[in-house]
Structures are given as structure tokens and as C-alpha cells.
N, C-alpha and C positions, 0 to 999 in steps of 0.2 A: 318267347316267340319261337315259333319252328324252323328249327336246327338244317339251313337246306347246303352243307359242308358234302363236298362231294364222294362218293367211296371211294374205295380202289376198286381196280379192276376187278382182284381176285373176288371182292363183293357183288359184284354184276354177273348176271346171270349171260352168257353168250348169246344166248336166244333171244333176249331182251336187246342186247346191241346189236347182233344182225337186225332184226327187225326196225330197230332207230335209224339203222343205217341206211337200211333200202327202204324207209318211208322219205330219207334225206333224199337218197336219189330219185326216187321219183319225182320228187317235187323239182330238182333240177330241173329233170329231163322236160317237164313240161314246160321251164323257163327257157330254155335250149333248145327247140327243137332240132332234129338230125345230129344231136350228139351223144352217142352213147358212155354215159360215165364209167360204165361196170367195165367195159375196154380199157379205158384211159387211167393205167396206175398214178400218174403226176395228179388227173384230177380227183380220182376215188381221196387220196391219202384225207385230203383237209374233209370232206365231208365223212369219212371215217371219224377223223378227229373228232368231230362233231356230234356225229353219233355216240362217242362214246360219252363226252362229257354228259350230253343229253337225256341217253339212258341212266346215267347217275343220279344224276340231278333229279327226274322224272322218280325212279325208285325209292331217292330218300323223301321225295316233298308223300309220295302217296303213303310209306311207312308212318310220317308223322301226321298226316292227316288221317288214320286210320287208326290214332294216340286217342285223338279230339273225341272223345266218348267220356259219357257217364263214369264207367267204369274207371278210366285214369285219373278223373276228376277226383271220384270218392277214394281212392288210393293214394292221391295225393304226390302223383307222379309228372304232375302237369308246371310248367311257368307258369308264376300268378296271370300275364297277357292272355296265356294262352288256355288256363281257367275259367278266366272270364267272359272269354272266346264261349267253350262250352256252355255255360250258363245262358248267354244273351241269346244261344239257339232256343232254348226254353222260356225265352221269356222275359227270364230273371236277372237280377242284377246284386251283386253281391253287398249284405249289410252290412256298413259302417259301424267300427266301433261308436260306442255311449260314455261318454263324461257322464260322473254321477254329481248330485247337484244335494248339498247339504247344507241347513240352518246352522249356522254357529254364534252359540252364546260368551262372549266376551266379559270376565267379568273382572272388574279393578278393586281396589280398597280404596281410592280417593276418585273422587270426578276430577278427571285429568283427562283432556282430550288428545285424542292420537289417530294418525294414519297411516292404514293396513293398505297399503297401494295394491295393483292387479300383477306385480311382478312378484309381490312378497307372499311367503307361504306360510303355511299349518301343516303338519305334517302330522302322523304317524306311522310309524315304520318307513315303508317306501312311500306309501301313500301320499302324494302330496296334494293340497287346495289352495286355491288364491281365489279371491274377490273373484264374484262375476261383473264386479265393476270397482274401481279404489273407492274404499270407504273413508272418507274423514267425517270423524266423529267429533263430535261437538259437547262440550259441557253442558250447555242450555241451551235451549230453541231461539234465546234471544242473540246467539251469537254464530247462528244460519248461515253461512255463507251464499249458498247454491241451493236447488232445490236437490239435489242427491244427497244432500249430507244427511248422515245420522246423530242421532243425539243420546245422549246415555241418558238413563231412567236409576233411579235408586230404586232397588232391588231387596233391602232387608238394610240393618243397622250395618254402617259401615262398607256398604254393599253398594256399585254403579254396574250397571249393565246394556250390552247393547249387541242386538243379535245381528248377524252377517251373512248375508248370502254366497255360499263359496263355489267353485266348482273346481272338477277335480283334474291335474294335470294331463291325465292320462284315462286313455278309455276301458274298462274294462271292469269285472267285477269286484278285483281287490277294489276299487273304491267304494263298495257298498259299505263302507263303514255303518255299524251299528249307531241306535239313538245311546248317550251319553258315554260316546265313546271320546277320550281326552286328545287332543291336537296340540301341541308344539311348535308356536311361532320363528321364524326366522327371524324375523325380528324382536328386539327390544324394546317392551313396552311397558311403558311404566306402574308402577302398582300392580301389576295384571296377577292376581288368583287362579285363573284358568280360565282356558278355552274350550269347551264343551260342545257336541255335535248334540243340539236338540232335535231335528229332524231332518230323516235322510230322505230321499225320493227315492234310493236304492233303483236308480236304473242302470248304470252301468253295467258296457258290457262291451265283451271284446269283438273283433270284427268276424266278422264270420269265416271258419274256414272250407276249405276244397270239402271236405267229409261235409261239412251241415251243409254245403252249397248242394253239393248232389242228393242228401237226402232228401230236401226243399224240393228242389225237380224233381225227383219219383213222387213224392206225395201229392205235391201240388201243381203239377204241369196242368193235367187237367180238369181241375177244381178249382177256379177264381171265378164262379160263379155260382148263382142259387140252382147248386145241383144234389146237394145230397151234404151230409153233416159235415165232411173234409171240408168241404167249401166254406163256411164260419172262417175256420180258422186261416187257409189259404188265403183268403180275401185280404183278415186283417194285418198280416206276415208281409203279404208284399204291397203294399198300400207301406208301409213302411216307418209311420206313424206311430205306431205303439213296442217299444222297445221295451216296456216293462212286462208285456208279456209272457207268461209264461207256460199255462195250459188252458184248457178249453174242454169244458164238456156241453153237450149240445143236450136240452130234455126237449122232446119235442113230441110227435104225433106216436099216441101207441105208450109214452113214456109212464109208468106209474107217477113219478113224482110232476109230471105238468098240469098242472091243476085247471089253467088258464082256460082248456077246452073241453069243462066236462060240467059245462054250468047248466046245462040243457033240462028239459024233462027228460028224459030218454038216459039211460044208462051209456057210458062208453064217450070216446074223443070225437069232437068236432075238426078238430086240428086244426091249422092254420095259427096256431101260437107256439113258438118258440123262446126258452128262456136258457140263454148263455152264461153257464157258472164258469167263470173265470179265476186263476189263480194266477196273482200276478207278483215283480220283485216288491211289493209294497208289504208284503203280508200282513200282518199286524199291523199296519201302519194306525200312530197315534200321535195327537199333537193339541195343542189347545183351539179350541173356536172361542172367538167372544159373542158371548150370547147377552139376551134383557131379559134378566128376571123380573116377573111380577109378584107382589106379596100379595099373596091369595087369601090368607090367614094369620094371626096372633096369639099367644097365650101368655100373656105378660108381658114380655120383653125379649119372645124369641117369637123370630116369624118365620109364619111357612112360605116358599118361595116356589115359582112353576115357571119355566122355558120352555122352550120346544127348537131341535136342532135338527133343519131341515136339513133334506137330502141330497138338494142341489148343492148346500154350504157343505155338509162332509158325506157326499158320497157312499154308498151302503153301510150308513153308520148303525153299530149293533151296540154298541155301550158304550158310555160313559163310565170311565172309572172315578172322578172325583173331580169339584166345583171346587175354585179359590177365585178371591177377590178380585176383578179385575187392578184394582190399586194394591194390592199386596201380592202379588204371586209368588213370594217365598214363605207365604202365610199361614194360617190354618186349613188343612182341607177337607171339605164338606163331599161327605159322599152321599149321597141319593137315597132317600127313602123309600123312592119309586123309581120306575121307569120301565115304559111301555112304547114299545114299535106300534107305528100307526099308520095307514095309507093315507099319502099325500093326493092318493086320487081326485078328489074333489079339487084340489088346487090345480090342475093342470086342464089341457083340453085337449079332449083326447079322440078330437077329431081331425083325420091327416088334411092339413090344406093342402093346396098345390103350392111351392116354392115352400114349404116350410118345414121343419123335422117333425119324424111322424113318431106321436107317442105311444105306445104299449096301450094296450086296453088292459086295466089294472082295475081291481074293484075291492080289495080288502086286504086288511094287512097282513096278511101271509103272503098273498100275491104278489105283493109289494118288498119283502123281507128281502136285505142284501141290495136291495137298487138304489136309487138315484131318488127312488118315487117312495120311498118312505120318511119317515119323521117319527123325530123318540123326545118324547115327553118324559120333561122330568120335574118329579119333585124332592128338596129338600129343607133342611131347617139351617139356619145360619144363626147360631147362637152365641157366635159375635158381635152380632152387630142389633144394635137394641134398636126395639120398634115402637118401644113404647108410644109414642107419641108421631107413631108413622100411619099416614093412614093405607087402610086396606086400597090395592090396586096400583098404590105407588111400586116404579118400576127402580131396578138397581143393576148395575154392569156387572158381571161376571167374566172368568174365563172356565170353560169347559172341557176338560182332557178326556178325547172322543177318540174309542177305535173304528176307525173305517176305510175308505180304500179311493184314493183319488184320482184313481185311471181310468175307474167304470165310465163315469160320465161322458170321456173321450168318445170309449167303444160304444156307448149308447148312441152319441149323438152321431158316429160313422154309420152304425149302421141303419140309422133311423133315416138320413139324409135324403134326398129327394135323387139323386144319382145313384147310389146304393139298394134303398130297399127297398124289398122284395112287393109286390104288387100283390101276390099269393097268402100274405100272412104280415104278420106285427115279429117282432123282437123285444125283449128284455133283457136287459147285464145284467148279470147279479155276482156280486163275491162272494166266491166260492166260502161257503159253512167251514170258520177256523177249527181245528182239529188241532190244539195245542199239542206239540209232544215233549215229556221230559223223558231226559237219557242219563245214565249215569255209568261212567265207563272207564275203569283201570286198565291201565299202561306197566309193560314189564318188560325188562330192558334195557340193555345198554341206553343211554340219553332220553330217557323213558320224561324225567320232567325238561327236557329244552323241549320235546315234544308236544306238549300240552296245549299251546296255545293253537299250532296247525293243527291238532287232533280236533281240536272243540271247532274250528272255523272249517274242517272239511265235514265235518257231520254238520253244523248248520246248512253249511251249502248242499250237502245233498240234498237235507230233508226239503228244502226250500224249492228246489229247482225240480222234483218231482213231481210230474202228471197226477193226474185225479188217478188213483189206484187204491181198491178197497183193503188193502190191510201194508203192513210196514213191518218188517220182521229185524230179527235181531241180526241177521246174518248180511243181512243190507246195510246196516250202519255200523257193522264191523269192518268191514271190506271197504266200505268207503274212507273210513277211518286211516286204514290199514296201508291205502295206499301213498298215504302222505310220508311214510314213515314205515319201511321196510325192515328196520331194526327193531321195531318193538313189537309188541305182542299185546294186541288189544281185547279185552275182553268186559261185553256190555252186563253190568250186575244189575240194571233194572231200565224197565222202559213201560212209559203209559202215555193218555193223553187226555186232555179234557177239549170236549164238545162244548163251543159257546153259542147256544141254540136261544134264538129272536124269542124273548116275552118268556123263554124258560128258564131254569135254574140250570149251569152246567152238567151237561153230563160225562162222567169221570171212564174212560175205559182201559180196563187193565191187557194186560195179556196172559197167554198159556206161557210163558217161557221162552216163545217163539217167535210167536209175530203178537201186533195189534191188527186185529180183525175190525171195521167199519160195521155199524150197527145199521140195518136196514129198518127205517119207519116211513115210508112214502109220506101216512098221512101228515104226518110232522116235517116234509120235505128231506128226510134222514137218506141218504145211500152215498156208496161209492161214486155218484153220480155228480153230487150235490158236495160233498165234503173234501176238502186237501188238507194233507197233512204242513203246519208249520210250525218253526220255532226260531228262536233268538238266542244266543250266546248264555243269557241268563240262567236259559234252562238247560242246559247242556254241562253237567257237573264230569271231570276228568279229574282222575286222582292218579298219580305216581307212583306205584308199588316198590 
């Protein structure tokens, strides 16, 4: 709050208090008439007094009200009140840190039931999680208490498990914990093997401060509306809705890679379609879907099998890494002998009603690649399990370990919405084209290995949290490195990245030594535009010299 502590004198300007003074006196005189104060030393003294304190007062409130700018905002010079002060003159309102919210798999050596209460936690490091609600876990279905309860599942020989929704105590990024990253109960539980994070949401994030508060207003004061590309993302930012946000490229009229407005006879954009490549904290996000296979085929006693894993159920899903049992998922896993991205367009309609969310005009599966609106067909062979005697078309459960991205949907349906879009034109989400990067980078140095683990987690986090930008150099993920750890001396021995491009085979790109340069192919939806760089702890190799 503003500091209104009055000066001293020697701080007041004299011209300032005369003129306090003989504003005071006038205003007497007009309550008095026929007395003149400037004569009367007994009566001048007190509204002197007055004067002066007033002039004080007056000089400090307008110094600090002449603080309440931009400028002390992004300096960071301001009371949080009176931050937030600045901000709500723009509009704005300062973002809330984000709990991150992660699957945790529980696994015992006996069916022995036990309860993870909302008070008890999982840890790693600092990081702590507890239930998003007390989980009591049950032996068997037959001994249910409640409709909340869980029940554990046998998982492999000797093997019960049961997965837990946790969230995390605290807001902010360190809780992005990695998928199979290990947790450490506070409590004691019996038989327990481990506690493993099968899937993270990775939204966490810490509250915004004075610097991103003022950046926010310069970019976005006058862009919350369909006025030009800034506006996408200013819309979605303060709508306040999608904290996993993280970058935004807009392809739109003019764009080589918009495909959407060049269906014409005639050469050249129609425009009126725009498609939002998004990179959000999910990156790679991967997790099982339960899908129905049908046996489409046999040759003896091994059958061919076909699903299809819509885009509604996983969101810009680009692949399938590998098929296991629904009844055994510690079991064999079946990887794809096919799989092909396919427009879900025909299943949608994709004519805007009134009150209802308005769909993309979508027509093939490229157009579709990365959204909501595609669908990936898969086939494989399951040669465990005998068909002899099965007949063709019978269907069998599955689980399907799918990368794709479960935010887009959000940002689809916002901005499709019947109060939101645009009158002028359609929209599409699409996740941003992965750009895997691996890195590999020696430490030298006093504490060169206590180093290793903040080295590998501040180079995830760079690459992770960078805008759509066509190349990535070495001198970026040194320095970012570098900052975690002032005593060592980082230097990167190698870095590339593979492209996982819809219906193609990856493609691998190396570098000069210096940077990785982004590959431009419009017609394959290829550029700086369309691709962000990501990675995970896995790929990120640090060695201690």
C-alpha cells in the first residue's frame, strides 16, 4: 500500500507550503468574512500548521502515485496491493499459482488393503502429493465400502496394484514431476514395492510475478480480441483457463503451411481459416487408453487385430508406442504393425449451430493432423493369445500406450464457443509437431556430480518452456545449464533431435556443432511455425568429469 508517512520540512519545497498555506487562507476568509487571517499572527500560526502538514502529505501521496506505473511494476519495486493496483488499471488480474496433479501407481507384494488419507503424503525431494481425496483401498470389490473406494488389481505374479490420484502440495513447477518418477510415502505401508508417478498433467506453476504481470500488459492490453495473431494467445492467457499453456503459433492467411484455404480452383488463400499450433506443459504426454480390438484376421493360431483411437479420447494423438492386454498390463507388449492418422471428419458436423460449438471445416488427414479431429488406426498381431477357434470379427480389450496432448480439446472447445468465435473465420488446435531433443553434456568442477541432477532438470526445463523458435543452439542449453550451478563448467558434447511426423517415419536432425536448425517443408506441414522443441529427463544424458 502507498507509503503516505509525512516529510520533513527540509523535504518540502517552500513554494509548495506557501502556496498550501494561502489556499488555507482563502478558504478561511471566505468562511469569515471581514477577517483578514494574513494580519492575525494568533490566527495565521494554526492554519500554517496546516499548511504544512498538508503540503507533506499532498507531495508524498503524488510521489507515490507517480510509482503506480508499468515501469515499477516490471522492476519489481512495487507492494504486492499496490502491483496489483497497476495491473487491474489494464484489465488484468494477477495468475494464481497451479498444483500439479499426477497418477500414482501403488504397488504391494500381498493384497493387503490400506489407507493413503488427504493429510498423508508422497514425496520426492521437497516435492510433496497427497490424495486428491483419501483413498481406502480395498482387497476385493466384494469388500466396497463406499463408492470412493479403490480396489487393488493383481498386476503380474505376486504383484497387487492400485493407481491414486494425487495433487501436489504446493504450486509451482517443481511439481512437474516426470512420468516414472519414484515417491516416498510418509506413511507405512504394508508390503508396499513402490510408488511410481505413471502420469503427470505437468501443469504446475508458480503465481505470476510483478515482471510477467507487466509483460502481460504491454503485449496484451490491447489484444483480447479477434484483432490480429497477439489476440489468440492474449484471449487464452487471460480467460485464465489453461495454465498448461505454453506457446502459440498462429498459421493463418498468407501462411504457406495453412493448407485449409487453398482448396479453391484458383491458385492462392481464401483465408478465413486459422490453425493454432500449440505447445503446452504436457509435451509428450503418454498414458494408456483402453481401446476394443477387433480380430480382422488369422493364420493359425495368431490373429490379426484392428482399433482405432479417437481424437476426442486422446487428443492430437500421433502414436501409439505399444498394445498390452487389458488383463495383464505387466505382460507382453504388442507393437503395431501398422498405424495411420486418419480424418475424423466425417464423424463430426461441421456445421456451426447457434448455441452450440463451432467445428473446423476439416476435410483430410493432414488437415486434421495434431487436433482433436483425427483418428489413428492401428493394426497388430497378438501372438499370445490363440485364435484358433475364434471367429473373425470377435472383439477383445486392450490397453493402448498413446502420445498425445490433452489440453488441445480445452483450447478447441474455447475457442470454438458460441461467445468467443470469431464470426469471420473457423479455428483449429493442433499440438505443436514434437521435435524430440537429445543432449549430452559434461560437468567440470568443484561439486561437478551433486550437480547433475539440477543440471539435467534445468535443461529439461528450458527446452520445455521455449516458444516455437526455428533452431536450438548449443550455447542456449549451456547457459541455461550454467545457471543453476556457478561452480561448474558445463560443456554440451552432442545434441540432435528427431521429428515425429503424422503417417511418416521420423525424421532425425543433426546439427553444425552449433545449433539445430528446423527443416522447412510446408507441403508436409514442416517449419519453425508448426514444430517445438521437447524433451524429458531420459533424454538429457550428464556426466561428471
Amino acid at each position: 500500500m502507498v507509503d503516505f508517512e509525512i516529510p520533513s520540512l527540509s523535504q518540502i519545497p517552500q513554494s509548495v507550503v506557501d502556496q498550501t498555506v494561502d489556499n488555507i487562507l482563502t478558504r478561511l476568509g471566505e468562511l469569515s468574512t471581514g477577517v483578514d487571517f494574513n494580519k492575525q499572527a494568533a490566527f495565521r500560526l494554526t492554519p500554517y500548521l496546516h499548511g504544512v502538514l498538508l503540503a507533506g502529505t499532498t507531495q508524498n501521496l503524488m510521489e507515490d502515485l507517480s510509482s503506480l506505473n508499468l515501469a515499477s511494476l516490471a522492476a519489481g519495486t512495487l507492494e504486492r496491493e499496490d502491483a496489483d493496483r497497476v495491473a487491474a488499471m489494464f484489465g488484468l488480474t494477477r495468475k494464481a499459482g497451479v498444483k500439479n496433479i499426477v497418477s500414482v501407481l501403488v504397488v504391494l507384494s500381498s493384497n493387503t488393503p490400506f489407507v493413503f488419507a488427504k493429510t498423508d503424503t508422497a514425496s520426492v525431494g521437497a516435492v510433496k502429493f497427497s490424495p486428491t481425496s483419501s483413498a481406502s483401498v480395498r482387497a476385493s470389490a466384494s469388500t466396497v465400502v463406499s463408492s470412493g473406494d479403490l480396489v487393488l488389481s493383481q498386476i503380474g505374479t505376486g504383484r497387487w496394484g492400485v493407481v491414486i490420484s494425487m495433487e501436489s502440495n504446493e504450486a509451482g513447477e517443481a511439481a512437474n514431476v516426470a512420468v516414472g518418477t519414484i515417491l516416498s510415502p510418509s506413511k507405512t505401508i504394508s508390503g508396499l514395492v513402490e510408488m511410481k508417478v505413471v502420469a503427470s498433467q505437468a501443469i504446475g506453476k508458480s503465481e505470476e510475478t510483478d515482471s510477467q504481470l507487466a509483460s502481460r500488459a504491454l503485449s496484451e492490453y490491447s489484444v483480447k480480441s479477434w484483432a490480429g495473431r497477439n489476440s489468440f494467445l492474449a484471449m487464452a492467457n487471460n480467460s485464465g483457463n489453461f495454465p498448461a499453456l505454453v506457446a502459440m503459433s498462429v498459421v493463418g492467411f498468407g501462411d504457406p503451411e495453412q493448407h485449409r484455404d487453398k482448396r479453391g480452383v484458383l491458385p492462392g488463400s481464401t483465408g478465413g481459416r486459422t490453425d493454432l499450433w500449440v505447445k503446452t506443459r504436457a509435451g509428450k504426454y503418454s498414458g494408456y487408453i483402453s481401446v476394443t480390438a477387433v480380430l480382422t484376421s488369422k493364420v493359425g493360431s495368431v490373429g490379426a487385430w484392428s482399433f482405432t483411437v479417437g481424437g476426442q479420447t486422446a487428443p492430437g494423438a500421433y502414436k501409439i508406442d505399444h498394445i498390452v492386454a487389458a488383463d495383464n498390463q505387466n505382460g507382453t507388449k504388442f507393437y503395431p504393425g501398422s498405424q495411420t492418422i486418419v480424418s475424423a471428419a466425417e464423424q463430426v458436423n461441421l456445421v456451426p449451430l447457434e448455441g452450440e460449438r463451432y467445428v473446423p471445416d476439416v476435410r483430410s488427414a493432414q488437415e486434421t493432423f495434431f487436433s482433436e479431429f483425427s483418428n489413428v488406426q492401428v493394426l497388430f498381431e497378438d501372438n499370445r493369445y490363440d485364435v484358433t477357434s475364434v471367429t473373425v470379427g470377435t472383439t477383445r480389450s486392450y490397453l493402448a500406450f498413446v502420445y498425445y496432448d490433452p489440453y488441445i480439446s480445452g483450447l478447441q472447445q474455447y475457442y470454438g464457443s458460441p461467445d468467443i468465435r470469431s464470426s469471420a473465420g473457423d479455428v483449429l488446435v493442433r499440438h505443436a509437431i514434437p521435435a524430440d531433443v537429445f543432449v549430452a553434456v559434461e560437468l567440470t568442477g568443484s561439486g561437478a556430480a551433486d550437480a547433475a541432477t539440477s543440471v539435467r532438470n534445468a535443461i529439461v526445463a528450458f527446452i520445455n518452456s521455449r516458444p516455437f523458435q526455428p533452431s536450438l543452439s548449443v550455447a542456449e542449453i549451456a547457459s541455461a545449464a550454467q545457471s543453476v550451478n556457478s561452480s561448474v563448467t558445463v560443456t554440451v558434447t552432442s545434441l540432435a533431435c528427431e521429428i515425429l511426423r503424422a503417417n511418416e517415419t521420423p525424421l532425425t536432425v543433426g546439427f553444425d556443432g552449433k545449433k539445430i536448425i528446423l527443416p522447412t517443408d510446408t507441403e508436409k506441414l514442416l517449419s519453425s511455425k508448426t514444430i517445438a522443441f521437447f524433451t524429458d529427463v531420459n533424454k538429457v544424458s550428464v556426466a561428471a568429469v
